[in-house]
N, C-alpha and C positions, 0 to 999 in steps of 0.2 A: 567671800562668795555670795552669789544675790540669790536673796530666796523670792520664790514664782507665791503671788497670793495665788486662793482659789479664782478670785474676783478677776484676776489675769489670766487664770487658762481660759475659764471663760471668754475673757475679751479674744482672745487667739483664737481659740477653738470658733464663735462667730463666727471672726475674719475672714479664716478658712472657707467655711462656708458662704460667705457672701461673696467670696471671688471665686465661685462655680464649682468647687469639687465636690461632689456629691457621694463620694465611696466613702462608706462611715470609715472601715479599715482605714484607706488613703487618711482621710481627715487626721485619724488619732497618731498614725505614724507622723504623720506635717508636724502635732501638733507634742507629740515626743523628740522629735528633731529639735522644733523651734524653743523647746525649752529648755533643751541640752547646752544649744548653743548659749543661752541668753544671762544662764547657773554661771556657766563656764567663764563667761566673756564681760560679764558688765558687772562695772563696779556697785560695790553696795547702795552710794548712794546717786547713783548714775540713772539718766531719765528710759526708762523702760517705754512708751510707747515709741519715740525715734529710735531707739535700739531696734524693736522688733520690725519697725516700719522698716527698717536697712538691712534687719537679717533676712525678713522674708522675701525679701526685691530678688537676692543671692539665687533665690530657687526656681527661676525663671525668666524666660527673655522677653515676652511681651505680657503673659497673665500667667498667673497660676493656676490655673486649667489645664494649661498644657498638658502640665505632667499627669494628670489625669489619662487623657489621652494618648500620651506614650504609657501609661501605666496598664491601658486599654489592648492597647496595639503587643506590647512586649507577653500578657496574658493571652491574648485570642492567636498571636503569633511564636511562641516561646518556640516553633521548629523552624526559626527565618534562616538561622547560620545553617541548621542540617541540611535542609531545602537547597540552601543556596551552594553548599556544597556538593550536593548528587546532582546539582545541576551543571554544574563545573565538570564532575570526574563524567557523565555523562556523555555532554559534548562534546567532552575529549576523543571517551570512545567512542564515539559514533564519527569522527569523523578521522580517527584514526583506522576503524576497521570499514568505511567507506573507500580509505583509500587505499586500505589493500583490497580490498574488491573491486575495483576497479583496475589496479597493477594487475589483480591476478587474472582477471578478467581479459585485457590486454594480451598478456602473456599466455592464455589459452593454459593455467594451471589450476589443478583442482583447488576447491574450495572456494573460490568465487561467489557461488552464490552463499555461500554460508556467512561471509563476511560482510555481502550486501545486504542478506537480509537482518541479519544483525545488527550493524550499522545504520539503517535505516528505520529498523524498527525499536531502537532504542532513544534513536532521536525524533522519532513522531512519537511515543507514546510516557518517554520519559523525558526527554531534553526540552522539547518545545512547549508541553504542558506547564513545566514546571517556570519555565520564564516567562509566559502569560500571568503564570499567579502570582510569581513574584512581583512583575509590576503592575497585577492590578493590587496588589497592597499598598501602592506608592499613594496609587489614585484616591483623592477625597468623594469625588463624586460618583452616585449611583450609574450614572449614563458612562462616564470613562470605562469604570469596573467594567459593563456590559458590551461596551463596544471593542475593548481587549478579550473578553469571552469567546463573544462572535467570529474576531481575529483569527483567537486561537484554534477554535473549533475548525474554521477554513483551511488555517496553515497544515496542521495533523492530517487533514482529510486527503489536502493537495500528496503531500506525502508518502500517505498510503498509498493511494491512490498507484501513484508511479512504484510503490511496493510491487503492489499489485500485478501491474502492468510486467515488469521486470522479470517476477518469478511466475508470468502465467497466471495466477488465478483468476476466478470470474469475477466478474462486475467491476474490475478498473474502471472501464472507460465511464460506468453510471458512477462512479465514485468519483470522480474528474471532475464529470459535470455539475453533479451536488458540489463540493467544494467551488468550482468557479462564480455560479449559480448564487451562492452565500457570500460568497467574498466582495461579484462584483454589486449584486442585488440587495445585498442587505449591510453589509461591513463598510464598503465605501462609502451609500451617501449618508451615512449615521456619522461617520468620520468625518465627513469632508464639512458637512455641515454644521457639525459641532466643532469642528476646530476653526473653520473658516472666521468665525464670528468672536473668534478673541483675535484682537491686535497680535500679542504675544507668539501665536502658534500659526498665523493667517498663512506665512513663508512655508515652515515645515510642512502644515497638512497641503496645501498645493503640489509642492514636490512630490510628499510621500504619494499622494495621488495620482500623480502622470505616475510616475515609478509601480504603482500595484495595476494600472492599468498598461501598461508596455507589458509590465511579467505577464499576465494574465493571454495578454495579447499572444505575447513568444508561446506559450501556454498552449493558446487555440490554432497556433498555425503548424501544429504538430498535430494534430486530432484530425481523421481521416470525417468529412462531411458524409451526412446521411446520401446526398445523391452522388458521392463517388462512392460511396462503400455500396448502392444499389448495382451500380455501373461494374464492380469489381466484383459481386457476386452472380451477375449475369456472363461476366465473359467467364469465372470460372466454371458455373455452371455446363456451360455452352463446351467449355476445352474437355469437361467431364462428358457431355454425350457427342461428341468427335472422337474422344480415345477407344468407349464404349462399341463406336461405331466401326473405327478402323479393327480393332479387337474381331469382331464378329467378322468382320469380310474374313481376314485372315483364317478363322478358325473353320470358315465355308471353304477356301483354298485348299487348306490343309488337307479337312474332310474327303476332297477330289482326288487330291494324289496318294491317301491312305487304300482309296476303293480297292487297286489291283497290287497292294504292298502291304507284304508280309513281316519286312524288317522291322524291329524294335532295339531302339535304343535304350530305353530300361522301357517296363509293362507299359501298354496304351492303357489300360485301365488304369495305372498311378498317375499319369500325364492326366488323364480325364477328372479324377478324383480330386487331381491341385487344382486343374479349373474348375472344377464345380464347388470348391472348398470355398473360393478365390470368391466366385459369384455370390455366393449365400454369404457372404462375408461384406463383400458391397452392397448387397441388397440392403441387411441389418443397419448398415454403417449409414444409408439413404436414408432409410426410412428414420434410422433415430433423430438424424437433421432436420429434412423435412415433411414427414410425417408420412409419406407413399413409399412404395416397394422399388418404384423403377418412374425416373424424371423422363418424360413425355414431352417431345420438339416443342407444344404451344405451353412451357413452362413459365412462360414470361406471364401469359395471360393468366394464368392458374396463381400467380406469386407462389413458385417453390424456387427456391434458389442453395446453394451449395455455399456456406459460409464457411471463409478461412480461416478458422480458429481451433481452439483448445478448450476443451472442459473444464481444466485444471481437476480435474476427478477420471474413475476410471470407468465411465459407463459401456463401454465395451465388455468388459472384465466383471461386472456387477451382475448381468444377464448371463444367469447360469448357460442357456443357451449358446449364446453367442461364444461364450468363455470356454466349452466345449469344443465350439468349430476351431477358434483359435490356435488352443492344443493339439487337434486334428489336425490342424495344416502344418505344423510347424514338425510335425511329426511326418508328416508326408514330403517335404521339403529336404529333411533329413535322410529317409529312406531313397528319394533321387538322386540327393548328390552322392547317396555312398555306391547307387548302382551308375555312376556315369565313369566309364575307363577312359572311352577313344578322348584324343588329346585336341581334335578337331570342336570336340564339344563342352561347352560351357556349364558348367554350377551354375544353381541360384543363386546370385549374392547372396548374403545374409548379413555380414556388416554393416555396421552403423545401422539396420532398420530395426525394425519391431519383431522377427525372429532372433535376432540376436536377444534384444530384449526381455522378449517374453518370460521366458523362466526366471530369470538373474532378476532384472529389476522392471517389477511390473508397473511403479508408477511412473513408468514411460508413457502410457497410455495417458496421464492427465497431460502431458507437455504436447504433444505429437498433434497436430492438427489435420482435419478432417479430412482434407482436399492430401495433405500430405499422406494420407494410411491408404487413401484410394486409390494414390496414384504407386505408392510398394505394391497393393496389389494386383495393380495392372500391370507392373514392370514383372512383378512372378509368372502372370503368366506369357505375357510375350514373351520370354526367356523360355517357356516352354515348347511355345507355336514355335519358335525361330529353332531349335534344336532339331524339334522334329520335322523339319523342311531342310536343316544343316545333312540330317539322316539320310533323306531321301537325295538330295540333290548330289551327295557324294560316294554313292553305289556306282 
């Protein structure tokens, strides 16, 4: 068996060091290996520097540095298997519970949203983050890491984004933009021009490049333009003070044939009290949109306009006020339908709108859009004017 002088570990322990490894631990483990092997393996009187010059070659493929470096990587990364594993079971689910959200969805069965948001939000904030980092651990360069960063931050946002958009909440469409905004303005030409300029990647970043700029594209040709959404809030606007208007003739009609008529179909004061519920109820619902009580014909020139959308919150319901009238009306809706007998005359609906709603599930109110509550309570009350003209015109 060969015994190691001192004057030899020395010589190794050096070596070690002059071929770059700098981690004193590292160094002494190399240099416990290399002596194990050398005890073990070479003959007593067998030449020890080509021995060691052959053993230490074994420990690497171009320097020994390397290991250094994976010694580096396997410490600063010691969760790359777990990572890479939640990254796997992740994207499984997310895109197995997409696509039952989507069947369910389809099939008009409950639970739909529960799967899509699910599904969607497991794979923006767990599946897509984690495969950004995973390969920018691949990456040697500072700029690679950074432009996989940028990537991922865009891709997540896109994501959301369409979250967003799907189950109603606010600020989708500014979270679309910010993500396009970053992907196509900041992520692409950092990519294009850092990959462009290696031989090796010249082909892939090209492609990849028309490819983020088509998606991006498919992307913008779904997004409704500032001056059609101007244009779609003026004509709803407009169909809001036509219904408002035909409403009022009718209820001057009404008033005429009431003058010398004593019949009632259930009380003229409850008929009165749904429309005046009904009014104070749009007025609230106006003002909270755009900021006045009642939209005036030169609303164009004023910029107020009636936008078709959703809170995704319930500021209807918030305004102790307003949340009061609500309960009032739906209470008085109730008390009509129960006094209406003759068979000639019509119930308020109540299905499917916001009296159904109201009591059972009040976060109706974040889904339900403006233009939509305005117009149930325009339909309550012409169901009322129409009754009481049904009354008179069938004596």
């Amino acid at each position: 068996m060969y015994r190691i002088s001192d004057t030899q570990i020395d010589y190794i322990l050096s070596d070690i060091r002059a071929r770059g490894v700098e981690m004193e631990d590292l160094q002494y483990n190399l240099l416990d290996h290399v002596c194990c092997i050398i005890e073990n393996n070479l003959e007593e009187n067998g030449n020890f520097e080509n021995f060691y010059h052959a053993t230490i070659k074994t420990f690497y493929k171009d320097a020994l540095w390397e290991i250094e470096e994976e010694t580096i990587s396997l410490l600063t990364f010691k969760n790359y298997y777990v990572m890479k594993k939640i990254m796997i079971v992740s994207g499984v689910f997310s895109a197995l519970t997409m696509i039952l959200g989507i069947s369910f969805k389809f099939m008009h069965w409950p639970g739909a949203s529960l799967f899509l948001f699910l599904g969607i939000t497991s794979g923006s904030l767990v599946f897509i983050p984690l495969v950004f980092t995973l390969k920018a651990k691949e990456k040697q360069s500072a700029k690679d890491k950074l432009v996989l960063a940028i990537g991922g931050l865009a891709a997540v946002l896109i994501s959301l984004s369409i979250l967003f958009k799907v189950m109603h909440y606010p600020y989708a469409n500014l979270m679309s933009y910010i993500s396009l905004a970053i992907m196509l303005g900041l992520y692409l030409p950092i990519y294009f021009f850092s990959g462009i300029r290696r031989p090796e990647t010249r082909v892939n970043t090209i492609t990849s490049s028309v490819l983020i700029i088509l998606g991006c594209g498919l992307l913008l040709t779904l997004v409704r333009t500032p001056r059609s959404s101007l244009m779609i809030d003026i004509k709803n606007t407009r169909n809001f003070i036509r219904s408002q208007q035909i409403l009022k003739t009718e209820e001057r009609q009404l008033i005429a044939l009431f003058k010398n008529d004593t019949t009632r179909l259930v009380s003229k004061d409850l008929s009165s009290k749904i429309n005046k519920s009904c009014e104070t109820l749009k007025m609230y619902i106006v003002e909270q949109e755009t900021g006045v009580s009642e939209i005036a014909e030169d609303f164009e020139m004023r910029n107020v306009f009636l936008r078709d959308h959703s809170y995704g919150s319930n500021p209807f319901l918030e305004n102790e006020q307003a949340n009061k009238e609500f309960h009032n009306l739906t209470k008085l809706i109730d008390e009509y339908n129960f006094g209406i007998v003759r068979s000639n005359i019509y119930k308020i609906p109540v299905k499917d709108s916001f009296v159904q709603y109201f009591s059972k599930n009040p976060s109706y109110f974040g889904s339900i859009s403006t233009l939509s509550l305005l117009d149930q309570l325009t339909q309550i009350q012409m169901f009322v004017l129409q009754n009481q003209r049904e009354l008179i015109a069938s004596k």
